[in-house]
PLY file of the C-alpha trace (Angstrom):
ply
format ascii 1.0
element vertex 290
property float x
property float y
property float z
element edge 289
property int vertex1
property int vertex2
end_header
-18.54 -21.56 22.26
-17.47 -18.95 19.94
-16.33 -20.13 16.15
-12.64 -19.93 15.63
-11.82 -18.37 12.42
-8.00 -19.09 11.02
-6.32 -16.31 8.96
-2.61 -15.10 8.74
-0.36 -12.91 6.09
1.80 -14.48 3.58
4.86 -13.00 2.60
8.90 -13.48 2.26
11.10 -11.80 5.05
8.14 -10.87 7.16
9.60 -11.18 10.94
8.75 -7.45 11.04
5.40 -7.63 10.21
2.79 -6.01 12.94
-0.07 -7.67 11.14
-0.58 -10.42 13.61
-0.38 -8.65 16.31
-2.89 -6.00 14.77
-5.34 -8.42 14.19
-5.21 -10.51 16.86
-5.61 -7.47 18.95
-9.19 -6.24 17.00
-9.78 -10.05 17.24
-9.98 -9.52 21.15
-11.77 -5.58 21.30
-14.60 -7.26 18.50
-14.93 -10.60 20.73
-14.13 -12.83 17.48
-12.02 -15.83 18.21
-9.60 -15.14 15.81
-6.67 -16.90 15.42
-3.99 -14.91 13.16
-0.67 -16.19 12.28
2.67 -15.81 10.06
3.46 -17.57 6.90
6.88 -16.44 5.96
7.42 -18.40 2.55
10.14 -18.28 0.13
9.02 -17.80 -3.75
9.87 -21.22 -4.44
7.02 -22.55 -2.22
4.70 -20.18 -2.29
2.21 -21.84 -4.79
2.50 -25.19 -2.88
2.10 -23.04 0.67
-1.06 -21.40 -0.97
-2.59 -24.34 -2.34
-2.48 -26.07 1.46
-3.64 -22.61 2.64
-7.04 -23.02 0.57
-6.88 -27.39 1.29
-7.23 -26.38 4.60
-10.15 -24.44 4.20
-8.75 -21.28 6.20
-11.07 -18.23 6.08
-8.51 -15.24 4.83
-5.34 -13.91 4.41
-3.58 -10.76 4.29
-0.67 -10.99 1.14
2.17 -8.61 1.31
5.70 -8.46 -0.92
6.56 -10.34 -3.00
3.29 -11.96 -3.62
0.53 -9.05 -4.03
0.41 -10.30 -8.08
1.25 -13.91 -7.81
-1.56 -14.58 -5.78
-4.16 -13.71 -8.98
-3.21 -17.05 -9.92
-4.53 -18.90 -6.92
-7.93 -17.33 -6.32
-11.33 -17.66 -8.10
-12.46 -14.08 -8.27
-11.37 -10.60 -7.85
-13.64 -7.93 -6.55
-13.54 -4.69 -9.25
-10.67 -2.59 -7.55
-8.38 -6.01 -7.10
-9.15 -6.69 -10.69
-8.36 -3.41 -12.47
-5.20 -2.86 -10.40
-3.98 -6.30 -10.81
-2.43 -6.69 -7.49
-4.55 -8.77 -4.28
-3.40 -7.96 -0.61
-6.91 -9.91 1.01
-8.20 -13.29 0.38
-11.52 -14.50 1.72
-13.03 -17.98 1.88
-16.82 -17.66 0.61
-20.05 -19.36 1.88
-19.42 -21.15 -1.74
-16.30 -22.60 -0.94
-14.37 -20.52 -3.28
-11.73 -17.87 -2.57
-11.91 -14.02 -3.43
-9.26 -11.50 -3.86
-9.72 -7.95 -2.36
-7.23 -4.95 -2.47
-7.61 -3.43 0.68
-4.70 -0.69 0.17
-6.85 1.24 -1.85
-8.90 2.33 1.17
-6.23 2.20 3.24
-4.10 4.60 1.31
-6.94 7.05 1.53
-7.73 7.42 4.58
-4.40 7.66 5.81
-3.71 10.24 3.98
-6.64 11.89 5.38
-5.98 10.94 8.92
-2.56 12.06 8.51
-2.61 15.12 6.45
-6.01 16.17 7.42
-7.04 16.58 3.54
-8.28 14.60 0.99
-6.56 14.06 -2.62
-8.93 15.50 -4.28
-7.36 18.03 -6.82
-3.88 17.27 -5.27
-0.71 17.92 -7.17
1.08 13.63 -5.97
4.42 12.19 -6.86
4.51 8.49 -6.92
8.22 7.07 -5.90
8.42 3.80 -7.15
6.44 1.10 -10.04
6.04 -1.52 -8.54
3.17 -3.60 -6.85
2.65 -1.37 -3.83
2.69 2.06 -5.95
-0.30 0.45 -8.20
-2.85 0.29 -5.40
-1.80 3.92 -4.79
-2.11 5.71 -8.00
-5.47 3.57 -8.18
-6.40 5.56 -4.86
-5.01 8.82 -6.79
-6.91 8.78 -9.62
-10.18 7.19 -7.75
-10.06 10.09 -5.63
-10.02 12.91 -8.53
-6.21 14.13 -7.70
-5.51 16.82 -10.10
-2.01 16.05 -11.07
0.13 12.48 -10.81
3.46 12.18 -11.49
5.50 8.62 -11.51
9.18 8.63 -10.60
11.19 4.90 -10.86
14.49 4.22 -11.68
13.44 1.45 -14.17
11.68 4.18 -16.40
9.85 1.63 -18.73
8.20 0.11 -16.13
7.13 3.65 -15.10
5.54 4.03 -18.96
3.98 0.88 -17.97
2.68 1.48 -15.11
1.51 5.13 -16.45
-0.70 3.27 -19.61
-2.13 1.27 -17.07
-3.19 4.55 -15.20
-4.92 5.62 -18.31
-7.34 2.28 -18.36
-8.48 3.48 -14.51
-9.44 6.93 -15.37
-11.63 6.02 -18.02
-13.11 3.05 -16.05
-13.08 5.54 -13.33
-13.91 8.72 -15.29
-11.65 10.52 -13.50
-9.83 14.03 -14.84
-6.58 12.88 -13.26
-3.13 13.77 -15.50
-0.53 11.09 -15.13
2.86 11.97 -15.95
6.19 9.52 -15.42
9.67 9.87 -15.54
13.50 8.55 -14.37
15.14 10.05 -11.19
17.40 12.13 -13.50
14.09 14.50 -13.82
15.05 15.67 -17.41
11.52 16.34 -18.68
11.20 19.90 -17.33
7.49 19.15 -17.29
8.32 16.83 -15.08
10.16 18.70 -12.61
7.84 21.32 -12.45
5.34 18.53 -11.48
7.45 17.42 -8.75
8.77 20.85 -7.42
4.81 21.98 -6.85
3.61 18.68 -5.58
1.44 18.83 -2.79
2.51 14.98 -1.35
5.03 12.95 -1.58
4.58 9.35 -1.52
7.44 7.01 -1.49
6.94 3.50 -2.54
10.46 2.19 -2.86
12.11 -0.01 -0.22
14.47 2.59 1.39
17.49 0.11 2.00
17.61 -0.96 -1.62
19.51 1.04 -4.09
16.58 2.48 -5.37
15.90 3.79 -1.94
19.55 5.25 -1.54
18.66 6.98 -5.15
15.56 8.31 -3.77
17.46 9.87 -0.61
20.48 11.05 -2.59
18.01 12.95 -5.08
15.74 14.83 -2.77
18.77 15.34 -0.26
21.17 17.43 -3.08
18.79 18.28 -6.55
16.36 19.77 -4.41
18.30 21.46 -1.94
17.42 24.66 -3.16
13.92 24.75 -2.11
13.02 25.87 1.35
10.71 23.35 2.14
9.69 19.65 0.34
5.88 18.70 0.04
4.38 16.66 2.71
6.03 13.46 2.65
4.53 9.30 2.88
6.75 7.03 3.05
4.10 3.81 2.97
6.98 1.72 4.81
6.80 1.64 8.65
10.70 -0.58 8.99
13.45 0.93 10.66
14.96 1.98 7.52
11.66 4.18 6.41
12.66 5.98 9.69
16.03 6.75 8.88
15.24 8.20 5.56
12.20 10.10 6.76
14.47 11.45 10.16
16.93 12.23 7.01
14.53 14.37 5.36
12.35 15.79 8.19
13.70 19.14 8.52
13.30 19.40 4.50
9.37 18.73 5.08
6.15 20.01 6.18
5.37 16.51 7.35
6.11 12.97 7.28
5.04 10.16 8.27
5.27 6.50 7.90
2.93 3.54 6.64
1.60 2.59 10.10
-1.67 4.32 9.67
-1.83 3.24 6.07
-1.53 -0.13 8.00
-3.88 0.07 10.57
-6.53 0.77 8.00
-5.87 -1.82 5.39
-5.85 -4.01 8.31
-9.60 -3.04 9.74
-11.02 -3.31 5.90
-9.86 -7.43 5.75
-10.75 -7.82 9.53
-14.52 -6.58 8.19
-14.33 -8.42 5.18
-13.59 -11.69 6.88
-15.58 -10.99 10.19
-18.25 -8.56 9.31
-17.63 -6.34 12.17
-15.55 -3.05 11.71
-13.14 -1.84 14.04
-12.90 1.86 15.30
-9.23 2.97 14.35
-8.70 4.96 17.60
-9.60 2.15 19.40
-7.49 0.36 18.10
-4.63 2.61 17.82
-5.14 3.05 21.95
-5.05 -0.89 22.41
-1.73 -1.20 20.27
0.28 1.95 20.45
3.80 1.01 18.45
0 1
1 2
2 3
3 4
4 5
5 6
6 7
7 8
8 9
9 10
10 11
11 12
12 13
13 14
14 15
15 16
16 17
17 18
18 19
19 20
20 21
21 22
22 23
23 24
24 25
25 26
26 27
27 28
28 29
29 30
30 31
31 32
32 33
33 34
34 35
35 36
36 37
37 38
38 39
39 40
40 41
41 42
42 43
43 44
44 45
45 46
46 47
47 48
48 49
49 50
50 51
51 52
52 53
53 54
54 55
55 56
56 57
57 58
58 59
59 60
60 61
61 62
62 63
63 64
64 65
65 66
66 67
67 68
68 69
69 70
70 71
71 72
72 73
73 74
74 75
75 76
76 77
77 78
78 79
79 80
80 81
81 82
82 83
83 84
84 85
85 86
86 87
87 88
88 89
89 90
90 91
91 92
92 93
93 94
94 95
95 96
96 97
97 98
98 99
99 100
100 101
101 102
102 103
103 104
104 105
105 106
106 107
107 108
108 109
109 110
110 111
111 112
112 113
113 114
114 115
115 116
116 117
117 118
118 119
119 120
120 121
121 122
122 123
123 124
124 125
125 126
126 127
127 128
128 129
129 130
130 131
131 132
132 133
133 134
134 135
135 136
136 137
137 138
138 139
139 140
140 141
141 142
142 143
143 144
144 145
145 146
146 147
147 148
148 149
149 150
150 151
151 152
152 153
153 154
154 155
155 156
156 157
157 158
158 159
159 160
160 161
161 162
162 163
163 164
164 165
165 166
166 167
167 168
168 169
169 170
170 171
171 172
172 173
173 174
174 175
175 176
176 177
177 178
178 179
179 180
180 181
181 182
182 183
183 184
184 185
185 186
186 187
187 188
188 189
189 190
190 191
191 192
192 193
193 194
194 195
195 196
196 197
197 198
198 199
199 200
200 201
201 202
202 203
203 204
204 205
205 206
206 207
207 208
208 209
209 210
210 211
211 212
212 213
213 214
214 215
215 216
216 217
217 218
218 219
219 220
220 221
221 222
222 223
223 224
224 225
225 226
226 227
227 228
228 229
229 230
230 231
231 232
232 233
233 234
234 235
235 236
236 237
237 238
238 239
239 240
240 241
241 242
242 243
243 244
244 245
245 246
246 247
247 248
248 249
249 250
250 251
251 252
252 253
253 254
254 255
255 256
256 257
257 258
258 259
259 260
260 261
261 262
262 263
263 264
264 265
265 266
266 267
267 268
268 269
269 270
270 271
271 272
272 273
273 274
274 275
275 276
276 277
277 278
278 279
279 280
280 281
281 282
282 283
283 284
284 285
285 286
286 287
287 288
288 289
C-alpha cells in the first residue's frame, strides 16, 4: 500500500484557488497518494491554524495571500531564495522533523514567462505593477535572470523605495547588472516614463478589483493612449477580474496572458519538493485544461 502524504494551501478568500485540484491531479499522473486540501483561514487564526498544521505532522503546504511573509515566523529554515526575498509560498516537513520554507514563484515566474513569451528576461527592459509580497518573488526572478532594466510602479510610492533598496541587496548577492528604478502611477520622473514607454513586459502584480487595480487600468487605458501598441503584458492573477482587465487592454498589446502558467509551474516545483518526482507541464496542462 502506497504512503499517503497530506498537504494543502493556506490562504484567506481562497474558494477560487485551482491548487487542489492541480495537485491532486499530478498526485494521480505521478502515482503518489496524495491527499491535497484547502485551508481557508482568516488572519486572526492563522498562527493557531499553522501551529496544528505542523502538530499534525503534515508533509507541505503551498501559502498564498495574505500569508506569503507571516509564515517566516512559523518555520525553522528558509532555503537561500525564500530567505533573501523574505516571502515563503512552500513548506516542507524534513526527515528531521523540522519544517522548511521554499519560494517556489521564483521559478515559476521564469519559466512562464518563457513558456509564454517564448524569451527569456535576460537583458529585458520589465515594469513591475505593484510592492507587495507577490511582486518581491518577481523582481527576485528579474534581477536573478540578468534583466537589463527594472522599473517599480505602486501607488504607495514608499513602499516602492522599499521594495527598490531591497532590490539592491539581491544584485549584489546575486551579482547581477540589473538597474532598478521605482516610482508612483503619476509617472513624473521622466526617467521613469521613458522606462515604462520602452519596456519590453509588463507584469502586473496588483489585485485588479482593488483600487489599485482600477488605477492601474485607468492609467494604461488614457496616459498611454498615444502609443500604438503596449509591451507584452502578465498579469500574474488568473481570477475573473485579471480577465476583465487583460480583455480591457488586449487590443492595446502584443500579448497577454494570465498567471495560470505561472501557476502550473510553481505548483510542479512544491509537488517535487515534497514528492521527489517532477511533473511534465504539458502533461499536466492536457490532464487539467481550465
Amino acid at each position: 500500500m502506497r504512503e499517503q502524504i497530506f498537504s494543502g494551501i493556506f490562504g484567506y478568500d481562497i474558494k477560487y484557488s485551482l491548487s487542489p485540484a492541480i495537485q491532486n491531479t499530478m498526485s494521480r499522473l505521478a502515482g503518489v497518494n496524495l491527499c491535497y486540501g484547502r485551508f481557508d483561514v482568516p488572519p486572526e487564526k492563522f498562527t493557531v491554524a499553522f501551529n496544528g498544521f505542523k502538530a499534525l505532522k503534515i508533509k507541505g503546504a503551498n501559502i498564498t495571500q495574505p500569508y506569503k511573509i507571516n509564515v517566516l515566523d512559523h518555520v525553522d529554515r528558509l532555503s537561500g531564495d525564500a530567505e533573501l526575498i523574505g516571502s515563503v509560498n512552500t513548506v516542507n516537513l524534513e526527515k528531521d522533523g523540522s519544517y522548511s520554507g521554499y519560494n517556489t514563484d521564483v521559478i515559476g515566474f521564469i519559466k512562464a514567462v518563457r513558456y509564454e513569451f517564448k524569451e527569456g528576461l535576460k537583458d529585458k527592459k520589465i515594469t513591475v505593477l505593484g510592492a507587495g509580497g507577490a511582486s518581491r518573488a518577481i523582481i527576485y526572478a528579474l534581477i536573478k535572470e540578468s534583466a537589463k532594466d527594472v522599473l517599480i510602479i505602486n501607488r504607495n510610492i514608499e513602499k516602492a523605495m522599499i521594495l527598490k533598496e531591497d532590490a539592491e541587496i539581491w544584485k549584489r548577492v546575486l551579482q547581477s547588472g540589473s538597474t532598478v528604478l521605482y516610482s508612483g502611477f503619476n509617472l513624473d520622473d521622466a526617467l521613469s516614463r521613458a522606462t515604462l514607454e520602452n519596456s519590453d513586459i509588463i507584469v502586473n502584480t496588483v489585485t485588479p478589483s482593488s483600487e489599485s487595480g482600477e488605477l492601474i487600468k485607468q492609467f494604461f487605458l488614457e496616459n498611454l493612449s498615444d502609443k500604438k501598441s503596449l509591451p507584452l503584458l502578465m498579469d500574474i492573477s488568473y481570477s475573473a477580474e485579471a480577465a476583465r482587465l487583460l480583455n480591457s487592454m488586449g487590443k492595446k498589446t502584443l500579448m497577454s496572458v494570465n498567471g495560470l502558467s505561472m501557476l502550473f509551474f510553481q505548483a510542479i516545483e512544491s509537488f517535487y519538493i515534497w514528492t521527489g518526482k517532477r511533473i511534465d507541464f504539458n502533461a499536466l496542462k492536457e490532464a487539467l485544461p481550465v
